[in-house]
KEDO-419200 format. One line per 2 residues: number of its first residue (from 1); their letters; for each residue x, y, z of C-alpha. Coordinates in pm, whole numbers, padded with zeros to 5 digits. Example, Ala and Ser with C-alpha at 12.3 -4.5 7.8 and 13.67 -1.06 7.14 Angstrom:
! KEDO-419200
1 = as = 01230:-00450:00780  01367:-00106:00714
//
This chain:
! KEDO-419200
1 = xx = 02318:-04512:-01844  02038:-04208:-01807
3 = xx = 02092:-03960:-01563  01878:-03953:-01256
5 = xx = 01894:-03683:-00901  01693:-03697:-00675
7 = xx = 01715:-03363:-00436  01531:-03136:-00190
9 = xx = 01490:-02899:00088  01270:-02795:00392
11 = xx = 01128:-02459:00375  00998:-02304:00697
13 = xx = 00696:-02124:00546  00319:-02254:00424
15 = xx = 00286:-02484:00162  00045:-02254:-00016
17 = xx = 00307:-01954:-00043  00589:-02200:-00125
19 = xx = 00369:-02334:-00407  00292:-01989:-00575
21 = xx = 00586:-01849:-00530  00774:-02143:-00669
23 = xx = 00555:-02157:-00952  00564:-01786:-01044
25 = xx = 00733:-01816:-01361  00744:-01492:-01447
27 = xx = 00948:-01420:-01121  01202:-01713:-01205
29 = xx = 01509:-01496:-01255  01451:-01318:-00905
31 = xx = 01391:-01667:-00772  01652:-01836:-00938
33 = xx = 02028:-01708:-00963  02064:-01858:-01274
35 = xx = 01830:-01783:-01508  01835:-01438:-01622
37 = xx = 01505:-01437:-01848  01157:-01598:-01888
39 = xx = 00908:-01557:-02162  00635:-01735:-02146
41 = xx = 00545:-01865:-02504  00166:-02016:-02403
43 = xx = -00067:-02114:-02138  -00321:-02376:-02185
45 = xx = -00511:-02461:-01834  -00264:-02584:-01586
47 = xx = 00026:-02630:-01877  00278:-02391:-01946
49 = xx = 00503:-02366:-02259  00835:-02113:-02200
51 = xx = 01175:-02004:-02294  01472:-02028:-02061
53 = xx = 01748:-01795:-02111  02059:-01866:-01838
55 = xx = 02346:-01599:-01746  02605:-01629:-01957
57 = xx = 02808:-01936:-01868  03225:-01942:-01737
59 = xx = 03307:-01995:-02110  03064:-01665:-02189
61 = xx = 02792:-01888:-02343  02443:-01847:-02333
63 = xx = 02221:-02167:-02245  01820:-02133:-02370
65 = xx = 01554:-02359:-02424  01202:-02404:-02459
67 = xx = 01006:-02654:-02174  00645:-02747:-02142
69 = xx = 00519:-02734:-01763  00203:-02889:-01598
71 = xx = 00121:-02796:-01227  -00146:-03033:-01050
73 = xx = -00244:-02844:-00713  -00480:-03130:-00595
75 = xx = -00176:-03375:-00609  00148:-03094:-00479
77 = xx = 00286:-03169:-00777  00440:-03022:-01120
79 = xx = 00572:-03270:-01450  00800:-03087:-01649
81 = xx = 00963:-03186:-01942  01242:-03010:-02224
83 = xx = 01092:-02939:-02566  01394:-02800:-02711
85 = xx = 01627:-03093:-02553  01941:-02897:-02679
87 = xx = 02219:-03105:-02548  01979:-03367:-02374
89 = xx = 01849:-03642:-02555  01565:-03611:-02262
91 = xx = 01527:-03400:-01976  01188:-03486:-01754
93 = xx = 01161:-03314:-01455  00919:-03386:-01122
95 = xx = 00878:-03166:-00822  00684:-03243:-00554
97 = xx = 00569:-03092:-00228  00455:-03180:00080
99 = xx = 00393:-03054:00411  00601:-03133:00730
101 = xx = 00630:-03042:01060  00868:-02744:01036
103 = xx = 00706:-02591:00705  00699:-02753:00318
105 = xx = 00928:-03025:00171  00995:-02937:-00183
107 = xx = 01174:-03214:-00392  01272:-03160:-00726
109 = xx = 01335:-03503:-00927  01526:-03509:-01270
111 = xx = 01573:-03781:-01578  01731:-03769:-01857
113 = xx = 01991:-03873:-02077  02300:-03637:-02252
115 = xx = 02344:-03638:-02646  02683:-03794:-02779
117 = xx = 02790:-03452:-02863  02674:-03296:-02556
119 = xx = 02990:-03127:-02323  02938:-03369:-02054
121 = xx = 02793:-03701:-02023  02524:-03850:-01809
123 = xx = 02770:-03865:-01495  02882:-03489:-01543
125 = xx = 02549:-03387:-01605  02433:-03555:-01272
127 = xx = 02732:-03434:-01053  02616:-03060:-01231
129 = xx = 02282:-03070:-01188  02283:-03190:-00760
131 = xx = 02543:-02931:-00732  02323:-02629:-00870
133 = xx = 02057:-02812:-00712  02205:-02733:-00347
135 = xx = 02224:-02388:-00443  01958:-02278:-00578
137 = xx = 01743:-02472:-00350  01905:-02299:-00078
139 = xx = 01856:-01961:-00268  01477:-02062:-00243
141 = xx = 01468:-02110:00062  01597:-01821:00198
143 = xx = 01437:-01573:-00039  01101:-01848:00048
145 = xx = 01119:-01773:00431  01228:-01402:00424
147 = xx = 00877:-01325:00216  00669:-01563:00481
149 = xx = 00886:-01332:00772  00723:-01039:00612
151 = x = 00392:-01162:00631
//
């Protein structure tokens, strides 16, 4: 059965700096903890096409791929999607924002499906994926709210 998580956090700062620092690719790896490179491979418009390069893993290996990435302002939204799939058969990826009371809701939603050779399967990949998610969502936050303090 695919793989589906579903996970997100409350920011205390504007939507408008959540959204452009969130969607500063360039600034990924000082965003996220686990990437340690982007290069950006074209922009078309509002669609991006870039390589992901991760830190080295426990094992020492090093996870990259290429994804394609859309951002619609007008909707608080972003489609993203794996072109090099690597050990996904699929890997589609939605994040959303809104604002709320106390700041921006940012939601990242994730499909997909593991290869039969893949290291883990659909249920490892999930259990994986909301993990990281709770970090580096927190990450985000924090690094999110400490730039809006300093405004």
């Amino acid at each position: 059965m695919p793989g589906h998580t579903d996970n997100e956090i409350v920011i205390a700062a504007p939507l408008d700096l959540v959204w452009e620092i969130t969607n500063d690719l360039e600034n990924w790896p000082q965003l996220f903890s686990e990437y340690a490179s982007v290069e950006v491979l074209e922009r078309d418009g509002d669609r991006v096409t870039f390589r992901l390069t991760m830190h080295p893993d426990d094992d020492g290996k090093v996870w990259s791929w290429v994804s394609e990435r859309t951002t619609d302002r007008s909707e608080l939204a972003v489609r993203a999607r794996r072109v090099e799939p690597g050990p996904f058969e699929y890997m589609d990826i939605h994040w959303e924002y809104s604002e709320v009371p106390s700041g921006t809701r940012m939601r990242w939603v994730q499909d997909f499906a593991m290869k039969p050779t893949a290291p883990v399967d659909d249920d490892g990949m999930v259990n994986h994926i909301n993990r990281n998610s709770r970090i580096q969502l927190q990450l985000i936050r924090e690094k999110v709210e400490k730039k809006a303090a300093e405004l």
